[in-house]
C-alpha positions as CSV (number, residue, x, y, z in Angstrom):
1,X,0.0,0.0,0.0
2,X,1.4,3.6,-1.1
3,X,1.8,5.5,2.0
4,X,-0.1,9.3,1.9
5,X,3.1,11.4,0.7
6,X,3.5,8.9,-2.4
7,X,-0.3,9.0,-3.3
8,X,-0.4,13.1,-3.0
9,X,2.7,12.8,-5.4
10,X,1.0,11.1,-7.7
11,X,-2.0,13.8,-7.5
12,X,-0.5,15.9,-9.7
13,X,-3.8,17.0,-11.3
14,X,-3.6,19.2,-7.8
15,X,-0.7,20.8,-7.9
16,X,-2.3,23.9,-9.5
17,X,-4.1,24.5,-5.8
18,X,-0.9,24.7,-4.1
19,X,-0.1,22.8,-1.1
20,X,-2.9,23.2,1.4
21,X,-5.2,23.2,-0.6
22,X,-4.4,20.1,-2.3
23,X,-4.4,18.7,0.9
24,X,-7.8,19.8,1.5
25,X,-9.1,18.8,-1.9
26,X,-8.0,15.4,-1.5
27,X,-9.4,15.2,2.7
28,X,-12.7,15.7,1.6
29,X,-12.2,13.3,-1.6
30,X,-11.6,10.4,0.8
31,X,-14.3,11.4,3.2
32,X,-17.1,11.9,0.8
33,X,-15.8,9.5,-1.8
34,X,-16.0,12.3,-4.6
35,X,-15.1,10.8,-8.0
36,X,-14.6,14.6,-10.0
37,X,-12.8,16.3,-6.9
38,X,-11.9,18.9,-9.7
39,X,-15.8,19.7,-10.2
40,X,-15.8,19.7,-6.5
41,X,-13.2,22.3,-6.5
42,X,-14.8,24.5,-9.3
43,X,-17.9,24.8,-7.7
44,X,-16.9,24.5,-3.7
45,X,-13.6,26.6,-3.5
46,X,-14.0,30.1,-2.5
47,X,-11.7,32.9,-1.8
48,X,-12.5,34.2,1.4
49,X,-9.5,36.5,1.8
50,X,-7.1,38.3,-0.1
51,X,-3.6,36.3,0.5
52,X,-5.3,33.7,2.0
53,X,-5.7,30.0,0.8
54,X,-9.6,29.2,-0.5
55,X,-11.9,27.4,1.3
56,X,-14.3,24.7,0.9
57,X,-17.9,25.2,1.7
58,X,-19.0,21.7,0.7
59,X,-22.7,20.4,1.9
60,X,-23.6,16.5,0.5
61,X,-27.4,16.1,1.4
62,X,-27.7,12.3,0.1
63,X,-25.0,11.6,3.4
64,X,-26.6,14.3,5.3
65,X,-22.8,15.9,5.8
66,X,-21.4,19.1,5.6
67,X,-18.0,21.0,5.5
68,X,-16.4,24.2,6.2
69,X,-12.4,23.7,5.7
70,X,-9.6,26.3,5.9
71,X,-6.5,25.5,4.3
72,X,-3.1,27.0,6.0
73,X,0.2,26.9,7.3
74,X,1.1,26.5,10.8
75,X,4.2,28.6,11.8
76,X,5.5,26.4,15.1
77,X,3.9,24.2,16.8
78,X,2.9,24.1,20.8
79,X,1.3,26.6,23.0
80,X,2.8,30.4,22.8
81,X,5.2,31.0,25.6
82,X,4.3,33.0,28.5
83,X,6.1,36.1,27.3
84,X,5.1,36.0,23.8
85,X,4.0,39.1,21.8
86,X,3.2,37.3,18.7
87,X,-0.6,36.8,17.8
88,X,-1.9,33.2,18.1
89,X,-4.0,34.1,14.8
90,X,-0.8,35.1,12.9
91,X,0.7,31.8,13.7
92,X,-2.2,29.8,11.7
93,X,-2.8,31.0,8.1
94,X,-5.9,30.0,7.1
95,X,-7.8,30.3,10.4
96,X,-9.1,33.5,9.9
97,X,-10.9,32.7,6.5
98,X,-12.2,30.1,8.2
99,X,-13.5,32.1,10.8
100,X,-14.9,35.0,8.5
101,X,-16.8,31.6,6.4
102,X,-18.1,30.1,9.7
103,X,-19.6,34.0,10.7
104,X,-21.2,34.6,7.0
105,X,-22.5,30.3,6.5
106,X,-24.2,30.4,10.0
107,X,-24.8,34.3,10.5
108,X,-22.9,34.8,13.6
109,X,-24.1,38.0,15.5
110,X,-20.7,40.5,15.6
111,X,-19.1,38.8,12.8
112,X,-16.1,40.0,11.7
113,X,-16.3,40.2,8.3
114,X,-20.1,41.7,7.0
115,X,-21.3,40.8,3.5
116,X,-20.1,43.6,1.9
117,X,-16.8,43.1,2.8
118,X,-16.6,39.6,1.6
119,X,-16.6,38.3,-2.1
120,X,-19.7,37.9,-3.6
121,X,-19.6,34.1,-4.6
122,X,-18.6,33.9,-1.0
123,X,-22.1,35.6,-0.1
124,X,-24.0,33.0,-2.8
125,X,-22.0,30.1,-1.0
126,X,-23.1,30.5,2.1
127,X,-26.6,31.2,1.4
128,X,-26.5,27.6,-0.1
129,X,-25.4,26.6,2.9
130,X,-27.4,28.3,5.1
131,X,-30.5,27.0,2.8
132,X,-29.6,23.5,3.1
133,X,-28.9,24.2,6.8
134,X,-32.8,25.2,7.0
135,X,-34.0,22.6,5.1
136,X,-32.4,19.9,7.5
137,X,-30.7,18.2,4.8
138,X,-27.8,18.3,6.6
139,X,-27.6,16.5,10.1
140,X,-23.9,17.2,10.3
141,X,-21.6,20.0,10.1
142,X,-17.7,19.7,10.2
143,X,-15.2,22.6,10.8
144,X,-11.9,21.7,9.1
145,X,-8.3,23.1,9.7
146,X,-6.0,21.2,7.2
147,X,-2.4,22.1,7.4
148,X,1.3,20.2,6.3
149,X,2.8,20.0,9.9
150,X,2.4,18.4,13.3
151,X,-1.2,18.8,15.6
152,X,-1.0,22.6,17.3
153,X,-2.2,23.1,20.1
154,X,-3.2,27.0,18.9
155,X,-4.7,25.7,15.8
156,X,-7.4,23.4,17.6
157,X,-7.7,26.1,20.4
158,X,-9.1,28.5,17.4
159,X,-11.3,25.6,16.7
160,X,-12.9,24.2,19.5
161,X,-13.8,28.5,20.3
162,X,-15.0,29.0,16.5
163,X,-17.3,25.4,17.4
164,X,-18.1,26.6,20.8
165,X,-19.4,30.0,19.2
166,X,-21.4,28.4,16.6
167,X,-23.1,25.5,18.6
168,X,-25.8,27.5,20.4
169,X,-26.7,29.5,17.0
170,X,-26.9,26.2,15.1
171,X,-30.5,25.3,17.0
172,X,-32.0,28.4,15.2
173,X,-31.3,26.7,11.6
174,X,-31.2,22.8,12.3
175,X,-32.4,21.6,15.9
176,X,-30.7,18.4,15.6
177,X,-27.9,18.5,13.6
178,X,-24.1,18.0,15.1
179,X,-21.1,20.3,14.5
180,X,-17.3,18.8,15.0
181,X,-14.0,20.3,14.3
182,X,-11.1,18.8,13.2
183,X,-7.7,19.8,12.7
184,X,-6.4,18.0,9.6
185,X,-2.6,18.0,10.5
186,X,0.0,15.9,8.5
187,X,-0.7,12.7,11.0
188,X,-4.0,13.5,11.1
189,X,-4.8,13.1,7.4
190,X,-2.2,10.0,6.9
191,X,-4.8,8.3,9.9
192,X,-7.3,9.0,7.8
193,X,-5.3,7.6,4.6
194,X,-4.6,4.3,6.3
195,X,-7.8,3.4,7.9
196,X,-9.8,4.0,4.3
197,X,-7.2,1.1,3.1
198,X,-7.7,-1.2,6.5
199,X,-11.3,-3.0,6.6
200,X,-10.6,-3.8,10.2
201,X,-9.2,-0.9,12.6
202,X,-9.3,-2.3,16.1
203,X,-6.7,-4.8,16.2
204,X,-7.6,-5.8,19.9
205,X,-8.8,-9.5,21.6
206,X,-12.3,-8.6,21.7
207,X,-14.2,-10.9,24.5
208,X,-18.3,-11.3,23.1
209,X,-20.5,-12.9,26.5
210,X,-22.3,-15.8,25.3
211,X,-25.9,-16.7,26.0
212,X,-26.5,-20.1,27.6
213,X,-26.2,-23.0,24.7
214,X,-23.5,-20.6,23.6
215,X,-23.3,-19.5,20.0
216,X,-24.5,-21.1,16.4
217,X,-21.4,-21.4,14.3
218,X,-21.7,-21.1,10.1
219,X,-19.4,-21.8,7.7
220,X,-18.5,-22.0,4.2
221,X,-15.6,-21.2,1.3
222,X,-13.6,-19.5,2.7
223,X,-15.1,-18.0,5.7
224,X,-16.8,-19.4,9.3
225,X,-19.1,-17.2,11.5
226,X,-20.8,-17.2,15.0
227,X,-24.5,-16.4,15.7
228,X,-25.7,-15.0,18.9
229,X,-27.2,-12.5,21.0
230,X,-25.5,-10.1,22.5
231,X,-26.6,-6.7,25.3
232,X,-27.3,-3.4,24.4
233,X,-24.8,-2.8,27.4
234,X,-22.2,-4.4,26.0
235,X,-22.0,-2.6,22.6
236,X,-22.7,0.5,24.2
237,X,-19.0,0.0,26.1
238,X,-17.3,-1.5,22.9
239,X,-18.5,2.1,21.4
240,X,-17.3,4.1,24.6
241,X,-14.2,2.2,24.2
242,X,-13.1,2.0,20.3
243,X,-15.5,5.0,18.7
244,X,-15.4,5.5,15.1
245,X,-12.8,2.6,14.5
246,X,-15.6,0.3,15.4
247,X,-17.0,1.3,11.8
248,X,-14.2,1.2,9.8
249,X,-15.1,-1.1,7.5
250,X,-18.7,-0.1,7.5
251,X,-19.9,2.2,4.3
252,X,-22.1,4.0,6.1
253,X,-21.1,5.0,9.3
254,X,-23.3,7.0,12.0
255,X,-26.0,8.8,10.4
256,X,-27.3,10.6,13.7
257,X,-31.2,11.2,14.4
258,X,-33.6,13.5,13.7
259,X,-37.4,13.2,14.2
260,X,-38.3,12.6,10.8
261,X,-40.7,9.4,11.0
262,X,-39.1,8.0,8.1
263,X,-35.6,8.5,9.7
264,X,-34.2,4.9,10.7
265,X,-32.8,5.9,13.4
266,X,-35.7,7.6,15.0
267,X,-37.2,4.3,14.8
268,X,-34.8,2.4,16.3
269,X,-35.1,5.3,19.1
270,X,-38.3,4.5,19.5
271,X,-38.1,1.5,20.0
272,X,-35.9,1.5,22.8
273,X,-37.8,4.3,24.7
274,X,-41.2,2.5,24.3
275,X,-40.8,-1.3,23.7
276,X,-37.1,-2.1,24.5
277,X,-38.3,-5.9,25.0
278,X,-39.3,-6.0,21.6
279,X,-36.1,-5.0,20.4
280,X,-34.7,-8.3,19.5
281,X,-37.3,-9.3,16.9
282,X,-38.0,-5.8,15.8
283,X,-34.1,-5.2,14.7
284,X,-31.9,-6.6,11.6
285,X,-29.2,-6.8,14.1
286,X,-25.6,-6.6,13.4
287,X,-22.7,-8.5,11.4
288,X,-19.2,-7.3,12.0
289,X,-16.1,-8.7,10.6
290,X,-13.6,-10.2,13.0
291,X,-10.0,-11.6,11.9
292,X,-9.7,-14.7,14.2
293,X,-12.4,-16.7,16.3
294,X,-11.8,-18.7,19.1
295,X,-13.3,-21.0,21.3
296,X,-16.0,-20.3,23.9
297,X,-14.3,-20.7,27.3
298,X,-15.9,-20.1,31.0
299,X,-19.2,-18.0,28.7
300,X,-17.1,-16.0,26.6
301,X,-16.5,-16.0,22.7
302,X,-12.6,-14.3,22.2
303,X,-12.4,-13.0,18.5
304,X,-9.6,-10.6,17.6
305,X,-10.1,-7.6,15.7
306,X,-14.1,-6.2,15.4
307,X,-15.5,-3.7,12.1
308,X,-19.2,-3.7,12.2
309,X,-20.7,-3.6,8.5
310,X,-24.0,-3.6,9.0
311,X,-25.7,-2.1,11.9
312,X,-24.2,1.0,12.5
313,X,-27.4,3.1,13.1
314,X,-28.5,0.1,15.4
315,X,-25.2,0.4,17.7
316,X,-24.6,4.0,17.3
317,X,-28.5,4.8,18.5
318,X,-28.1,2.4,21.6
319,X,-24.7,4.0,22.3
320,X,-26.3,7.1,23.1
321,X,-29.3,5.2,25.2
322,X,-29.3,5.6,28.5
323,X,-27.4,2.8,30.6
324,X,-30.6,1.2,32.0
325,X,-32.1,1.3,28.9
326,X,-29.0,-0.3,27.2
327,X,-29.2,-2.9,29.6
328,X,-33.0,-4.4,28.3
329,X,-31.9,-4.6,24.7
330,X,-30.7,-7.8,23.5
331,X,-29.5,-7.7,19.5
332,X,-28.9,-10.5,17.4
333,X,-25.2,-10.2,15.7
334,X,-23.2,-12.2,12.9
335,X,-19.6,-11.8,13.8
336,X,-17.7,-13.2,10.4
337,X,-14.0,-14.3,9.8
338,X,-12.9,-14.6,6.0
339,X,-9.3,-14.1,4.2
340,X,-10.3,-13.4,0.6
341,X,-9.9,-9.7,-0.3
342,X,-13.1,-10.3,-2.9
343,X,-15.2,-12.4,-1.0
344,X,-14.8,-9.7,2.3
345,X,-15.3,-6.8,-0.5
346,X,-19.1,-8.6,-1.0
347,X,-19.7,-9.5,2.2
348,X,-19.3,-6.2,3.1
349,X,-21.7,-5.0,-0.6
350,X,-24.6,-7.4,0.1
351,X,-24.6,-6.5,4.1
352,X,-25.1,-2.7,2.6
353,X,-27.3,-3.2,-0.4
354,X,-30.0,-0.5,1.2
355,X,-26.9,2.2,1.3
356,X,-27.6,5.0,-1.0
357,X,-24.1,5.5,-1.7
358,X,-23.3,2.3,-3.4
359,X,-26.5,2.3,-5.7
360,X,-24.6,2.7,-8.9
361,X,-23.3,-0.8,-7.6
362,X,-26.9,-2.3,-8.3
363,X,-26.8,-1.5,-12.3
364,X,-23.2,-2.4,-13.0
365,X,-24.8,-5.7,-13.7
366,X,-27.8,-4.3,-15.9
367,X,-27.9,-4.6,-19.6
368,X,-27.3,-1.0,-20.7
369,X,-24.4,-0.6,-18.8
370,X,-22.9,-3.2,-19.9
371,X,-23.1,-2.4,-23.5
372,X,-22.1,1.2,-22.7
373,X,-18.5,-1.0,-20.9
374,X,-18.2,-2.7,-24.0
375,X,-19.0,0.4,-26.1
376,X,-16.6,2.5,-24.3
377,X,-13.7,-0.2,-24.3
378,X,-14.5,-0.4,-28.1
379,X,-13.9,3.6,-28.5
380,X,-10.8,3.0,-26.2
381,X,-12.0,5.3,-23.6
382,X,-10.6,3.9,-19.9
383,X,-12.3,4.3,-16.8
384,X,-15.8,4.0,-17.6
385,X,-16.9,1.7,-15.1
386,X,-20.6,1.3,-15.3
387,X,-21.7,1.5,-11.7
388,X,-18.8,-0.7,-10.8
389,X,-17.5,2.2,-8.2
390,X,-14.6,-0.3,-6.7
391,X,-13.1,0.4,-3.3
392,X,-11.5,4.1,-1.8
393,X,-8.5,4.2,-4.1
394,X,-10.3,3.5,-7.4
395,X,-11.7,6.9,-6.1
396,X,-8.4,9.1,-4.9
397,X,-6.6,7.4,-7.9
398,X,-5.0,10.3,-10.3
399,X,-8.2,9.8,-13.2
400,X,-6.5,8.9,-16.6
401,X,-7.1,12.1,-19.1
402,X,-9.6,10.6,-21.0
403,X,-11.9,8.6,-18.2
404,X,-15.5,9.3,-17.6
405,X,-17.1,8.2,-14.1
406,X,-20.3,6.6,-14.7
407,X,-21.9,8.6,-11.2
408,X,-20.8,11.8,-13.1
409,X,-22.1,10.8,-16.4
410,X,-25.3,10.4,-15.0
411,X,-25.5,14.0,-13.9
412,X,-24.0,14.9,-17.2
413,X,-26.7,13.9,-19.0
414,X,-29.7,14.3,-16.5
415,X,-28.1,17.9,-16.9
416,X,-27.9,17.9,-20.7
417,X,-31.6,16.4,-20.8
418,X,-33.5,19.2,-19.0
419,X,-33.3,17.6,-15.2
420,X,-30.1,19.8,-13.8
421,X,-31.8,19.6,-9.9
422,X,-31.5,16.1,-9.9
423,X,-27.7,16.6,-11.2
424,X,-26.8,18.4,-9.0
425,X,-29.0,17.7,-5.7
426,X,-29.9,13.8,-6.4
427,X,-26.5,11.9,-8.1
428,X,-27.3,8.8,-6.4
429,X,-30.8,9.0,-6.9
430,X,-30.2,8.8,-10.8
431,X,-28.9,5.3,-9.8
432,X,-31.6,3.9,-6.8
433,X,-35.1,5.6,-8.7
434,X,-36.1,3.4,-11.3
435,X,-38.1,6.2,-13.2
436,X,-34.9,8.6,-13.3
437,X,-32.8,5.6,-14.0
438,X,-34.5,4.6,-17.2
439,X,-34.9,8.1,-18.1
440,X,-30.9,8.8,-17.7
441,X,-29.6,5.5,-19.4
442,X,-32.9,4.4,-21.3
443,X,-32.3,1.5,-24.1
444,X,-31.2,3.8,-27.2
445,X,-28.3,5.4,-25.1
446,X,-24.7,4.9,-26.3
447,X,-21.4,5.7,-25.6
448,X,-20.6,8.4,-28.0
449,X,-23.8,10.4,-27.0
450,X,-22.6,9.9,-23.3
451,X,-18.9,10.9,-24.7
452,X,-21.3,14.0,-26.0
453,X,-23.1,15.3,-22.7
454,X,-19.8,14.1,-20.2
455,X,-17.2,16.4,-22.7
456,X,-19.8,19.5,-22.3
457,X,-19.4,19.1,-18.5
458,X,-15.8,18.7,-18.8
459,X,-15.5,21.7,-21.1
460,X,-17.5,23.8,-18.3
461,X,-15.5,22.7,-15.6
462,X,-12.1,24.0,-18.0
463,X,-12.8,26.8,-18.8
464,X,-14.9,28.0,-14.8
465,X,-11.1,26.9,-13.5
466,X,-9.3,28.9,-16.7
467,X,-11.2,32.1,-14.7
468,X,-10.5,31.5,-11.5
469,X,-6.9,31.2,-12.2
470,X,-6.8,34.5,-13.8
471,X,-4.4,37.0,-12.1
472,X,-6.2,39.5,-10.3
473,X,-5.8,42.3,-13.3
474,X,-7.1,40.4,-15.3
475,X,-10.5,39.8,-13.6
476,X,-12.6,42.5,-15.3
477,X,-16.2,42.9,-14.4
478,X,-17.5,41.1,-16.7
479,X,-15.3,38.1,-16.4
480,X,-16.0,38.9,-12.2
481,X,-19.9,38.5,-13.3
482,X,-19.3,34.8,-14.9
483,X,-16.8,33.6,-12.0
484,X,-20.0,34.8,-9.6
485,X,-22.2,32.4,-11.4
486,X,-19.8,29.6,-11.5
487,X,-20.3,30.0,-7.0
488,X,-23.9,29.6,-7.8
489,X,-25.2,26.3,-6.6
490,X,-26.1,24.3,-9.4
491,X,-24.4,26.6,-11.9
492,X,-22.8,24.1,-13.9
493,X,-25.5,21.8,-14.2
494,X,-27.8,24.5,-15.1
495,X,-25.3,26.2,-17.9
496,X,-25.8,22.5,-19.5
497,X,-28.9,22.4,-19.6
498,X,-29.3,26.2,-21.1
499,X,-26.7,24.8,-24.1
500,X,-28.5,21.9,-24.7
501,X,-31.6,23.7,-25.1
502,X,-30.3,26.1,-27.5
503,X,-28.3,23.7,-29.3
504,X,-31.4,23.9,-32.1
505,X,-30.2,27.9,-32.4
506,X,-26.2,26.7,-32.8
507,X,-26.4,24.0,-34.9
508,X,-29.4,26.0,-37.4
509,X,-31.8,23.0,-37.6
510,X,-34.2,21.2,-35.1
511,X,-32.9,18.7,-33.1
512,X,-36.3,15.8,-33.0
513,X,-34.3,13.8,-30.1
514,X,-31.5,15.5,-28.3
515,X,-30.4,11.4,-27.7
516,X,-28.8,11.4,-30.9
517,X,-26.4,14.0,-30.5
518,X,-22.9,13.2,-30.8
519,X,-19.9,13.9,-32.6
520,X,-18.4,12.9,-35.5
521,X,-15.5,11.4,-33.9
522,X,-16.1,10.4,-30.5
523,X,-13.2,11.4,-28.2
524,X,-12.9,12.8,-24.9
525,X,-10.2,15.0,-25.1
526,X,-11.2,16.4,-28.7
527,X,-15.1,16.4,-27.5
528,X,-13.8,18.9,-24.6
529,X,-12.2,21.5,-27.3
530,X,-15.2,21.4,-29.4
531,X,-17.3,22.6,-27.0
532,X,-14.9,25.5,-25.4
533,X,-15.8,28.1,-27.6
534,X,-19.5,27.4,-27.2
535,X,-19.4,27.5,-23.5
536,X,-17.2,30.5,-23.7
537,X,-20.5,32.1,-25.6
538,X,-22.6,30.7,-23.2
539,X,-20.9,32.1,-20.2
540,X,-21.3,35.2,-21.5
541,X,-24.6,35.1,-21.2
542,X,-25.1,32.9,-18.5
543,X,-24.0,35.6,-15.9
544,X,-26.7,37.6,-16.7
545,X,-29.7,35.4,-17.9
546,X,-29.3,32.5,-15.3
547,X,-28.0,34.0,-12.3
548,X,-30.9,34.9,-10.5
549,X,-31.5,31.0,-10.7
550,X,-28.5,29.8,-9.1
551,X,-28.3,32.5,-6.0
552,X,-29.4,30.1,-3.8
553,X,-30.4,26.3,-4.1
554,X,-33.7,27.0,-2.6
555,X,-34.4,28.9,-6.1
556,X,-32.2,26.6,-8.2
557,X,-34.8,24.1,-6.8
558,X,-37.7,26.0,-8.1
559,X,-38.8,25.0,-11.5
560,X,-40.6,28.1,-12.4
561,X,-37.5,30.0,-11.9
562,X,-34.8,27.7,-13.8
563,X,-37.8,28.0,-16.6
564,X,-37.6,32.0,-16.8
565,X,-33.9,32.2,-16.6
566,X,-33.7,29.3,-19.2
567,X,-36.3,31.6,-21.6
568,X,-34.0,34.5,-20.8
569,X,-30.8,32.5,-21.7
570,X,-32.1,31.4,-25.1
571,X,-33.3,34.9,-26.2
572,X,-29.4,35.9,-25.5
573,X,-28.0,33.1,-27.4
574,X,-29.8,33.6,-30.2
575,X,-28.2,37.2,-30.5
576,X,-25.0,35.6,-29.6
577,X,-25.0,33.5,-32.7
578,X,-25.5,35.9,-35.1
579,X,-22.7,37.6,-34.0
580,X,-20.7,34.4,-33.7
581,X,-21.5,32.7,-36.9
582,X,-18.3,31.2,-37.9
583,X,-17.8,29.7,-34.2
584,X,-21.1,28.3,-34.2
585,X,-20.5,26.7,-38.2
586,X,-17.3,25.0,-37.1
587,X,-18.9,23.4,-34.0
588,X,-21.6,22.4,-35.6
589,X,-19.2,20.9,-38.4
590,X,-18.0,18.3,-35.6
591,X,-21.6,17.5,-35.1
592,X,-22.8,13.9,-36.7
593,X,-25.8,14.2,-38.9
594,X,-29.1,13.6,-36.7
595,X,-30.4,9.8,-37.3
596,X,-34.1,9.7,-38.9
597,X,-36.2,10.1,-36.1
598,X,-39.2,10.4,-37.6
599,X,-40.6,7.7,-36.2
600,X,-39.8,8.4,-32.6
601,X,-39.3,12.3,-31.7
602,X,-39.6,11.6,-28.3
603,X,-36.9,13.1,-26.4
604,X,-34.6,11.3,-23.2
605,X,-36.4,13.5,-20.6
606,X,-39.4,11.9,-21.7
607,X,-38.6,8.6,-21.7
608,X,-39.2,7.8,-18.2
């Protein structure tokens, strides 16, 4: 296994960040398995403050997580001596954008920095932030301090006060969701590193008290098991003792609680507060991977080493039940030894199967995708993998320059096909909803249309980092107004879909079925130019058509306003093309004749 420093060499699609911030960039890819971390960047980075490192204002609503992260420098390490006359704050770069992003994201009373000081895509940031705050699609929030050197004791003091101050003013937007800081230090991060490549974390004799008949053992290729019941009490202490290593090899993790009545969890909390005698045959129970079993002597079962894969919202809700209540819970576990990497790897797949995360998982094996792999493999383009996501470093991997994620593809062309809320609010949903599935990857798609929609997101995602790159001089108001659309929630997604619709305008004849589309020569890299000029036009006009429709994801979420701005975009492009004609001719040059579709003009949107 690489160690960290050898797989951040080997990220150097980063190394245009800079330091800490590829640090950052590639924290938050492990922790929220991102697949495009450099979409992630495009639309999550912002510059807080002049000399300053970006930060990442990052909210995922399918896990219910969200991030605020600083990126910085830490000048020595250790508490200030007595008779110091330096500035704790000076010796932490990167801690005062983070607290200038924490006071504008939750509103903090006395901020420092007041809207008008700070950069407008910093303003539209955090009011997607503070929108999906409201909403309670977040249950928890995260304040990050990544940095190259060792822990500092000043850098988590400037924390844990920034947390403190925002805890109480957190009930006003979200009663029950948790906020955690954490101080992403050199150790820090390679911890995190090595337990997303360890499946077990706590090494430890673990000793399981047996019921009476003691437990039912399994077995089969490769693998034995026990059965058995085991006490509330007792996995409330093996929580109390090992924490979050408990669930290192589960996909999930924690989700917390809220009082939704559709919220597992709540369930399970119910449970225990009114029937905690009917837990046993009310609850899945658990299974947890162990790497030795022994056996049972004086009413003990001794395994060494404990991950629980399935369960984790069963033992994370009774960790935080009272102790008398923990001790009237009995819960049936699985506790399963096994050596193969590939059979652990499924084990771990089926005993998830309801996680939303891994949904693409559940159509690598369906028919379309598998004609889009062999497709794809024809056309020479690597990576595609059809739902087949593969473990943590398939994702933190340096991507080849022409591979297309299926999870982003989806989005691309939900995006391209007039759906860019679900691109950019739903990704996994595209996978789990049968209806949006069959609408995204219905049976006439094919890999060079796919090639067609991916390469327009690609191109978008260029040229929004070609801007932000720009030296300062450079930034005119006009290319200022585009970069503050780019920080709009959604803004890529929606930019596709305003394209696509106007495509008809560019290409000077209907388009029957926008499925057809594709290019004359389907490849990546060459799909990615032919479409930079055209986004370039359509930036242009973006800033000032669309905007109003990205300002906050509340809006982008509201159809009658995408439609307006989409109207508004359309009217603008078709001025832009007359003014453009020769770009418009050679794009539309690269463009394959349409089939004959006059027998079937319905369009991929529809197909559903």
């Amino acid at each position: 296994m690489a160690s960290l420093h050898e797989a951040l060499d080997e990220r150097d699609d980063l190394d245009p960040y800079g330091d800490p911030v590829k640090r950052m960039l590639f924290a938050a890819q492990m922790a929220f398995e991102v697949e495009d971390i450099q979409a992630l960047a495009v639309e999550h980075l912002v510059q807080v403050l002049p000399g300053e490192a970006p930060c990442l204002v990052y909210v995922d609503e399918e896990t219910g997580k969200a991030v605020l992260a600083a990126a910085g420098t830490v000048a020595r390490a250790g508490l200030l001596d007595a008779d110091s006359n330096e500035s704790p704050l000076s010796r932490v770069s990167g801690i005062a954008s983070l607290s200038h992003l924490v006071a504008q994201a939750l509103s903090l009373p006395g901020a420092s920095a007041t809207e008008s000081e700070l950069p407008s895509e910093v303003e539209a940031a955090c009011r997607d932030f503070s929108d999906s705050m409201r909403t309670g699609a977040v249950q928890r929030l995260e304040l990050w301090y990544v940095h190259s050197g060792a822990p500092s004791a000043v850098a988590q003091a400037h924390l844990r006060r920034l947390r403190h101050i925002a805890e109480p003013l957190l009930t006003g937007l979200a009663a029950a969701l948790r906020i955690e800081d954490a101080e992403v230090s050199d150790p820090h991060l390679s911890s995190w590193y090595d337990r997303e490549h360890s499946q077990i974390q706590v090494e430890d004799w673990v000793n399981i008290p047996c019921p009476e008949g003691g437990p039912l053992p399994q077995s089969g290729p490769g693998w034995d098991a026990r059965s058995l019941s085991v006490s509330g009490a007792w996995l409330k202490a093996l929580v109390t003792q090992h924490e979050e290593k408990l669930f290192s090899a589960n996909i999930r993790g924690y989700l917390g609680r809220n009082r939704s009545a559709s919220n597992i969890n709540h369930g399970i909390q119910q449970t225990i507060d009114d029937r905690p005698e009917m837990f046993w045959p009310f609850n899945n129970g658990i299974t947890a991977l162990v790497h030795e079993i022994e056996q049972v002597k004086d009413g003990v079962l001794p395994v060494r080493g404990l991950s629980i894969i399935n369960g984790a919202q069963t033992v994370g809700v009774i960790s935080k039940a009272r102790p008398e209540q923990a001790e009237r819970i009995q819960v049936t576990a699985r506790f399963i030894r096994c050596d193969d990497a590939q059979t652990v790897r499924d084990i771990i797949r089926y005993n998830n199967r309801q996680n939303p995360t891994l949904a693409a998982d559940y159509r690598s094996t369906d028919p379309i995708q598998n004609r889009l792999r062999e497709q794809f493999d024809e056309l020479g383009v690597i990576g595609y993998n059809g739902g087949r996501r593969g473990g943590i470093e398939d994702v933190i991997r340096r991507p080849g320059e022409n591979m297309i994620r299926a999870t982003v593809a989806g989005q691309a062309l939900a995006a391209f096909h007039g759906d860019p809320a679900t691109a950019y609010h739903r990704k996994n949903a595209i996978w789990e909803d049968d209806a949006l599935y069959a609408g995204v990857f219905h049976k006439r798609i094919n890999a060079p249309h796919v090639i067609f929609c991916h390469s327009l997101y690609k191109a978008v995602e260029q040229r929004a980092r070609q801007l932000y790159q720009l030296p300062t001089d450079e930034k005119t108001a006009f290319i200022e107004g585009q970069i503050g659309f780019l920080r709009g929630g959604g803004a890529t997604w929606l930019l596709m879909t305003a394209l696509a619709e106007s495509l008809d305008t560019v290409l000077g004849r209907a388009i029957p079925n926008r499925s057809e589309l594709a290019f004359r020569k389907p490849d990546p890299e060459q799909a990615v130019k032919h479409w930079a000029p055209l986004v370039e036009l359509g930036l242009a006009a973006a800033h000032h058509s669309l905007a109003n429709a990205v300002s906050s994801s509340g809006r982008f979420r509201d159809e009658a306003v995408r439609t307006e701005a989409l109207t508004a975009f359309q009217a603008m492009m078709g001025l832009f093309v007359s003014d453009h004609g020769p770009r418009c001719k050679a794009f539309a040059a690269q463009v394959s004749p349409l089939a004959d579709n006059s027998a079937d003009t319905t369009d991929q949107k529809d197909e559903a």
